[in-house]
Backbone as JSON, one array per atom type, in Angstrom:
{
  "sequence": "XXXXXXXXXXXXXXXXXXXXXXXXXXXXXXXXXXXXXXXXXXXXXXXXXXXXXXXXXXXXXXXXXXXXXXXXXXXXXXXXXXXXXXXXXXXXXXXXXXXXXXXXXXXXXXXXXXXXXXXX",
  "N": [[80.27, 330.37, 7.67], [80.1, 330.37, 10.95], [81.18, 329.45, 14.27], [81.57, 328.27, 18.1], [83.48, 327.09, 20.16], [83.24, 325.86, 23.04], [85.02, 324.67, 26.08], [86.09, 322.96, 29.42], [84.21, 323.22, 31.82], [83.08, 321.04, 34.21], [83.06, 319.45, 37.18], [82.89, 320.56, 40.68], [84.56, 320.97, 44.35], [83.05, 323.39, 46.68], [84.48, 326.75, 46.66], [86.54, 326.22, 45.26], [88.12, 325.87, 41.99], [87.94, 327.21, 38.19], [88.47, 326.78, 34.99], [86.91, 328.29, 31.67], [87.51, 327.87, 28.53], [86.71, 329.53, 25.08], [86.65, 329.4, 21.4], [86.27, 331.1, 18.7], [85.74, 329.94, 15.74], [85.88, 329.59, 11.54], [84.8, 331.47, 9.12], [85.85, 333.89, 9.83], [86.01, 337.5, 10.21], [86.64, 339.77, 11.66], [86.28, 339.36, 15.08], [84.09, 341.1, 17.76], [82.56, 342.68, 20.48], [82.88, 339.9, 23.3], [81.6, 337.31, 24.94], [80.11, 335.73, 28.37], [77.47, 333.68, 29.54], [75.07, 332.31, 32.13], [73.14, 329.74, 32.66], [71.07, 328.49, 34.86], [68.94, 325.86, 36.45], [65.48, 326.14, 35.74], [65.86, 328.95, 36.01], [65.83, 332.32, 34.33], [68.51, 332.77, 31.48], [71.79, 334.48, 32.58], [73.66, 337.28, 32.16], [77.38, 336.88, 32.6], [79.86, 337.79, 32.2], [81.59, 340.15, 30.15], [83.4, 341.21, 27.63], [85.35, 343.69, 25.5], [86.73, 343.97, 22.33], [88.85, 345.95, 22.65], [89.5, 345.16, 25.25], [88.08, 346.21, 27.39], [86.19, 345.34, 30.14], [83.24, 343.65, 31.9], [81.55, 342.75, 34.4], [78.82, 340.9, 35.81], [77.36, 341.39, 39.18], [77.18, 339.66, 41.09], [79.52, 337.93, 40.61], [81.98, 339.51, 40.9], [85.3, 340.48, 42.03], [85.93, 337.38, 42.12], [85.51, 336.1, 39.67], [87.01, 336.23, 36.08], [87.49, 338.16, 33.06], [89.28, 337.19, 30.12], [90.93, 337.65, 27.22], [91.98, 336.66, 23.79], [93.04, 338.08, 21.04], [94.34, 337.26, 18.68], [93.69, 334.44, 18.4], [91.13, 334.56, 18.46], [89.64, 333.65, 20.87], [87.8, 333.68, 23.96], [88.07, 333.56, 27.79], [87.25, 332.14, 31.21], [87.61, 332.62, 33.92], [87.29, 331.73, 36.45], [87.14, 331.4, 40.43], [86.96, 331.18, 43.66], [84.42, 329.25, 44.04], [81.33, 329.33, 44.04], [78.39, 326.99, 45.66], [75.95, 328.44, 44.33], [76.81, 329.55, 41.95], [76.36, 327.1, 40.18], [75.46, 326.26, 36.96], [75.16, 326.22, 33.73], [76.82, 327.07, 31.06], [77.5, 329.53, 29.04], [78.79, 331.12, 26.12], [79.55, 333.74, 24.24], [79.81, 335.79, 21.15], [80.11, 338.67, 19.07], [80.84, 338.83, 15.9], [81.84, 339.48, 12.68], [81.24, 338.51, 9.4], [83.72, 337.37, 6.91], [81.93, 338.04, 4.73], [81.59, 340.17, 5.43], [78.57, 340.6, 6.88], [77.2, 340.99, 9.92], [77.13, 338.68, 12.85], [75.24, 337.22, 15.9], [76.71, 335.08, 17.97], [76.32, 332.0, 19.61], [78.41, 329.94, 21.74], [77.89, 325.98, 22.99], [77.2, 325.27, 25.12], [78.54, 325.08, 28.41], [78.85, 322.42, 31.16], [79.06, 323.63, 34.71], [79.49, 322.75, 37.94], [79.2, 323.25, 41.29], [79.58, 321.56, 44.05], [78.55, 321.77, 47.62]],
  "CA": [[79.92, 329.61, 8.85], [81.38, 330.78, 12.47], [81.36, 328.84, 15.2], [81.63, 328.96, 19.18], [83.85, 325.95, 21.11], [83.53, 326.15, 24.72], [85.52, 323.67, 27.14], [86.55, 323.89, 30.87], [83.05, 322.87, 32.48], [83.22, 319.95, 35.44], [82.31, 319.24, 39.22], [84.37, 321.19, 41.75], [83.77, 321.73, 45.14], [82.86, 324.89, 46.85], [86.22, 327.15, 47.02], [87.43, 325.54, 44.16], [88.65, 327.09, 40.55], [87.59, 326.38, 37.06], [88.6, 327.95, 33.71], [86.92, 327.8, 30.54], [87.9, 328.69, 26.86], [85.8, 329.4, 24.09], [87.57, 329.73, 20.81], [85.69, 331.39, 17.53], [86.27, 329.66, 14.33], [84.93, 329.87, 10.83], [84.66, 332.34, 8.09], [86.06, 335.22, 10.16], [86.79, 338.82, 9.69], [86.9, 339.88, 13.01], [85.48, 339.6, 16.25], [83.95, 341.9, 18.59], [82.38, 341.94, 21.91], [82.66, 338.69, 23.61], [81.01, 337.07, 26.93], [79.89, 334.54, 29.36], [76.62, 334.03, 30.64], [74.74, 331.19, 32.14], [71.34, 329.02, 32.94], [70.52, 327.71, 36.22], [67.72, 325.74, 35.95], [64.35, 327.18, 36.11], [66.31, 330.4, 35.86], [66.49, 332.44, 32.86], [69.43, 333.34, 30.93], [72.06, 336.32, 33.19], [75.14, 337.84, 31.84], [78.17, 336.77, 33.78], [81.3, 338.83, 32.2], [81.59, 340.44, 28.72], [85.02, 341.82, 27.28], [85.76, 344.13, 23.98], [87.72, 343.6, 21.64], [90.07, 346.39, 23.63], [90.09, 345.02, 26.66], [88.03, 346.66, 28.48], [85.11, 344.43, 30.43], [82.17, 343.98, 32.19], [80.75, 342.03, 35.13], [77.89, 340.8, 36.89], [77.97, 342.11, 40.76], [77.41, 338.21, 41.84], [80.96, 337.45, 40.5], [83.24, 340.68, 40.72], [86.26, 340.15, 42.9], [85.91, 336.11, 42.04], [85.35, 335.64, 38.02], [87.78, 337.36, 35.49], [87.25, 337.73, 31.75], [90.25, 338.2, 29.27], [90.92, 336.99, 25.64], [93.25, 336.43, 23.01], [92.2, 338.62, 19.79], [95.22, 336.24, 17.88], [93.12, 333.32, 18.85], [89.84, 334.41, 18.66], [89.51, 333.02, 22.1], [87.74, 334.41, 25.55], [88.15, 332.74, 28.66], [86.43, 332.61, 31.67], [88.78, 332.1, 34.92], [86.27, 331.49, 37.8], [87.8, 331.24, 41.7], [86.06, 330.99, 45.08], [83.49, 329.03, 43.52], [80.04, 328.65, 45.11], [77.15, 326.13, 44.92], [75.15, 329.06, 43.28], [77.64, 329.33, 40.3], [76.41, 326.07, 39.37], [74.9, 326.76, 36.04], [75.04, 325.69, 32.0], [77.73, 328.84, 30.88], [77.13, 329.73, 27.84], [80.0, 331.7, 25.29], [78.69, 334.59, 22.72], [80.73, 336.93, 20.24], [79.31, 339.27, 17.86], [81.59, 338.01, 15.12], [82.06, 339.87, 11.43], [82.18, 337.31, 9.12], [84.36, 337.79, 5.46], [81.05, 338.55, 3.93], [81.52, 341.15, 6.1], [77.9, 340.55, 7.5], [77.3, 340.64, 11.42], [76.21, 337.87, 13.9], [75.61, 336.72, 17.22], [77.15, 333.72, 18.08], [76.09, 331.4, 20.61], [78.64, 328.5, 21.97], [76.86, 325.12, 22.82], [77.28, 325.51, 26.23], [79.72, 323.98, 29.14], [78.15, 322.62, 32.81], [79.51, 324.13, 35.92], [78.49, 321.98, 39.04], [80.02, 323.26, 42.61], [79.39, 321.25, 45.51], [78.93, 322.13, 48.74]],
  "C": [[80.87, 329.95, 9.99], [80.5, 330.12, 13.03], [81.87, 328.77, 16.51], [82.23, 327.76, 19.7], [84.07, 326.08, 22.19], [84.43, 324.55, 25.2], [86.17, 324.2, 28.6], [85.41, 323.72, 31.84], [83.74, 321.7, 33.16], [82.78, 320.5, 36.75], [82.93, 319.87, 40.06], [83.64, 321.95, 43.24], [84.22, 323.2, 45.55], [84.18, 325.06, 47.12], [87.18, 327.15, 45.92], [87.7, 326.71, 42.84], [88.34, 326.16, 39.57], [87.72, 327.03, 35.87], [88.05, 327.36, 32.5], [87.05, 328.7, 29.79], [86.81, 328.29, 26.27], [86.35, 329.88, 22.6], [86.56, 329.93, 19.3], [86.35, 330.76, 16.56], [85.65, 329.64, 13.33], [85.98, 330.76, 9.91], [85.1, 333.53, 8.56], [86.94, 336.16, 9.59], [87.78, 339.26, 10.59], [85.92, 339.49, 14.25], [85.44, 340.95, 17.31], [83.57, 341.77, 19.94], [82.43, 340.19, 22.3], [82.4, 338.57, 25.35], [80.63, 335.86, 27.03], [78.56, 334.64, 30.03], [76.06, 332.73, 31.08], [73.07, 331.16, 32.69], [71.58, 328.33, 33.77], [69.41, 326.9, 35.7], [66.79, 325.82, 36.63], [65.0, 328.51, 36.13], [66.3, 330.57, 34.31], [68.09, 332.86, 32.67], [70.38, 334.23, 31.96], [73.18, 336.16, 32.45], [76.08, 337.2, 33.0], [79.69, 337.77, 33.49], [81.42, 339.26, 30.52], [83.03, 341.06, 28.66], [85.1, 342.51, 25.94], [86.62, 343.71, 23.52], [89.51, 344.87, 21.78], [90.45, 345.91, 24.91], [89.05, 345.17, 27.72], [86.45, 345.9, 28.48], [84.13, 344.84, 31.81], [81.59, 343.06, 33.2], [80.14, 341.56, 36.04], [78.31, 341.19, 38.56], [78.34, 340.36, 41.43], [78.94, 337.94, 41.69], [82.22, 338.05, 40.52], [83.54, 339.58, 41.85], [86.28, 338.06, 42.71], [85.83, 335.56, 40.51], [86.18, 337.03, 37.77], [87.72, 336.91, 34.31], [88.56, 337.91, 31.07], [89.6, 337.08, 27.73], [91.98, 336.88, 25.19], [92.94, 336.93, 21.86], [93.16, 337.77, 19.05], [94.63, 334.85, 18.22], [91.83, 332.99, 18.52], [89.12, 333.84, 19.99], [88.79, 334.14, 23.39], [87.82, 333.25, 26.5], [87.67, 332.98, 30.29], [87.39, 332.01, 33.28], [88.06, 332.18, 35.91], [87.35, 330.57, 39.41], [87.07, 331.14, 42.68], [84.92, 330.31, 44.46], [82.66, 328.52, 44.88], [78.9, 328.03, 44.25], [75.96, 326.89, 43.69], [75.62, 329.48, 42.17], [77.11, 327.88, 39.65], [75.6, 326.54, 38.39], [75.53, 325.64, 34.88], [76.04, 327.49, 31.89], [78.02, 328.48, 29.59], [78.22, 330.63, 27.39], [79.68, 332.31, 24.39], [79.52, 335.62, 22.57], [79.62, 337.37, 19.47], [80.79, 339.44, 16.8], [81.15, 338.74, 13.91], [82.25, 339.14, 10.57], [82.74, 338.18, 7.81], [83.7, 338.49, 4.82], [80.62, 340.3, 4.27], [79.66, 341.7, 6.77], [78.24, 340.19, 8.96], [76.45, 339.23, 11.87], [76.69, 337.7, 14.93], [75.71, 335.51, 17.31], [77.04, 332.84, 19.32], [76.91, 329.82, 20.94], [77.13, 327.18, 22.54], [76.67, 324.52, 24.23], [77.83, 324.59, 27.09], [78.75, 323.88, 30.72], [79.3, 322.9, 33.42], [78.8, 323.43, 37.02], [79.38, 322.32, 40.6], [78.87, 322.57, 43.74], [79.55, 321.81, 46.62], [79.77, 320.84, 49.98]]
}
């Protein structure tokens, strides 16, 4: 059994900053890719920042220069460090690893998702 804990969601107005963690736990081997994406509503699903398990990451054009992904591979942790925030960041932000477990089977892992609400 693996598992996805997001926190770090709340209200903040425009301008503002907001960080959330998401911390894998469970049956793990290892983890691999990990990311951030979110739901507007009436929108589907977008990517917002992905990260390997080297380092090296990935993200959406809406949020370069303003969102930054890292991690903690001793943690199992990614985190999602959002700055200049605007009303159209408001979203549901969602937290997914592709996670190895002991059994040494793969899955994708979906946290249970955190709100984001910027005011204007």
């Amino acid at each position: 059994q693996v598992q996805l804990v997001e926190s770090g969601g709340g209200l903040v107005q425009a301008g503002g900053s907001l960080r959330l963690s998401c911390a894998a736990s469970g049956s793990i081997f290892s983890v691999d890719d990990m990311g951030w994406y979110r739901q507007a509503p009436g929108k589907q699903r977008e990517l917002v920042a992905t990260i390997t398990s080297g380092g090296r990451t990935n993200d959406a054009d809406s949020v370069k220069g303003r969102f930054t992904i890292s991690r903690d591979n001793g943690k199992n942790t990614v985190y999602l460090q959002m700055n200049s925030l605007k009303p159209e960041d408001t979203a549901v932000y969602y937290c997914n690893a592709n996670v190895l477990h002991v059994s040494r089977s793969q899955y994708v892992v979906w946290g249970q998702g955190t709100q984001v609400t910027v005011s204007s």
